[in-house]
N, C-alpha and C positions, 0 to 999 in steps of 0.2 A: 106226354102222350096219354090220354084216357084210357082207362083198361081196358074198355071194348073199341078199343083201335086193334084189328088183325095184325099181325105182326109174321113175317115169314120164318121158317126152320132158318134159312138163311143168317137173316139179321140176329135170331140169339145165338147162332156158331159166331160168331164177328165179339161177341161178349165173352174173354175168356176170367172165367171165375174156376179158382184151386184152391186147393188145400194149403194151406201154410202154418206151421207152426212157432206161434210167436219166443224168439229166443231171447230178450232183453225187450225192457221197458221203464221208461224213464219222465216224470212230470218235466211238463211244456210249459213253464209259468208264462214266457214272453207271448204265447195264443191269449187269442182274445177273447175267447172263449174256454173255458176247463177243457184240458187236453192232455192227450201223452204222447211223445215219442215211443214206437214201435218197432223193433224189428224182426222180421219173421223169414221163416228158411223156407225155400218153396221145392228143395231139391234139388237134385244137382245140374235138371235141365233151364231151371230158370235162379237159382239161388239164391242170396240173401236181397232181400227187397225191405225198404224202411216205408212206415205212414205217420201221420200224426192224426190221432183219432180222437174223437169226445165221447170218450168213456168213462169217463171218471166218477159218474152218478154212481152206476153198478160193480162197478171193479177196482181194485187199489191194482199198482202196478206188482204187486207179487200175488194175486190172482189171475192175473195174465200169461207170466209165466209157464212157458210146457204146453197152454192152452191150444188147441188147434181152431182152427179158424177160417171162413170159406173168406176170399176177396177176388176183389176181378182185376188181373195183372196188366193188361194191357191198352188203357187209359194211358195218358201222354204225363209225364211226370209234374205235379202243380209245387211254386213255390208257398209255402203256408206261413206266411212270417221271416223266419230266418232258415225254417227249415226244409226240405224240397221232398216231397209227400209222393211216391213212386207209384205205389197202389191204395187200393180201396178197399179198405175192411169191412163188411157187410151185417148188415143186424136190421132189426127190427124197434120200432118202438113198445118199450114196454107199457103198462099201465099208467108209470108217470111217465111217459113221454121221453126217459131216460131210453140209450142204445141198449139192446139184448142181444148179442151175440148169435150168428149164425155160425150151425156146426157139424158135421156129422156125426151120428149116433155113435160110431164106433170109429176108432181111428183107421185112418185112410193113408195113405202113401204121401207125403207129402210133394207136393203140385200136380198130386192128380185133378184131371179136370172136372166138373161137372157136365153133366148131358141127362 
């Protein structure tokens, strides 16, 4: 969808993106692409949820660690290889093109929503 496609209040409440902080992280070598396994606490109303992300440009997996991190939970679980990818961890491309991390400034509740 083009960015100047209108989009209603609607359709972004249908997008749920939380706060999650990642508790373990682990290299994905069997992806086909550089990757890690993830797993992140969203609290106690939606709880541990795992991804497999391409991170691995900007992050070793003990800089992930403790990290808090926005993703959107409610995407249909994908299998990713061997592994089965629950949610979506969210970023931007940096300068190289490598993932940058989205985050809240200050720490937030973990599965608080965005709006």
């Amino acid at each position: 969808m083009p960015a100047d496609t209108p989009l209603s209040f609607e359709d972004f409440l249908k997008v749920d993106i939380r706060a999650g902080t990642i508790i373990r992280a682990e290299p994905y070598p069997q992806a086909r692409r550089p990757a890690y396994k993830i797993w992140l606490d969203f609290g106690s109303e939606i709880g541990e949820r795992k991804t497999s992300a391409q991170l691995t440009g900007n992050y070793s997996c003990a800089d992930l660690i403790g990290r808090q991190v926005a993703a959107v939970v409610n995407f249909p679980p994908k299998q990713i290889g061997t592994f089965m990818s629950e949610v979506l961890v969210l970023g931007f491309p940096g300068k190289d093109g490598e993932v940058v991390l989205i985050a809240a400034d200050q720490t937030v509740a973990n599965g608080a929503r965005l709006f």
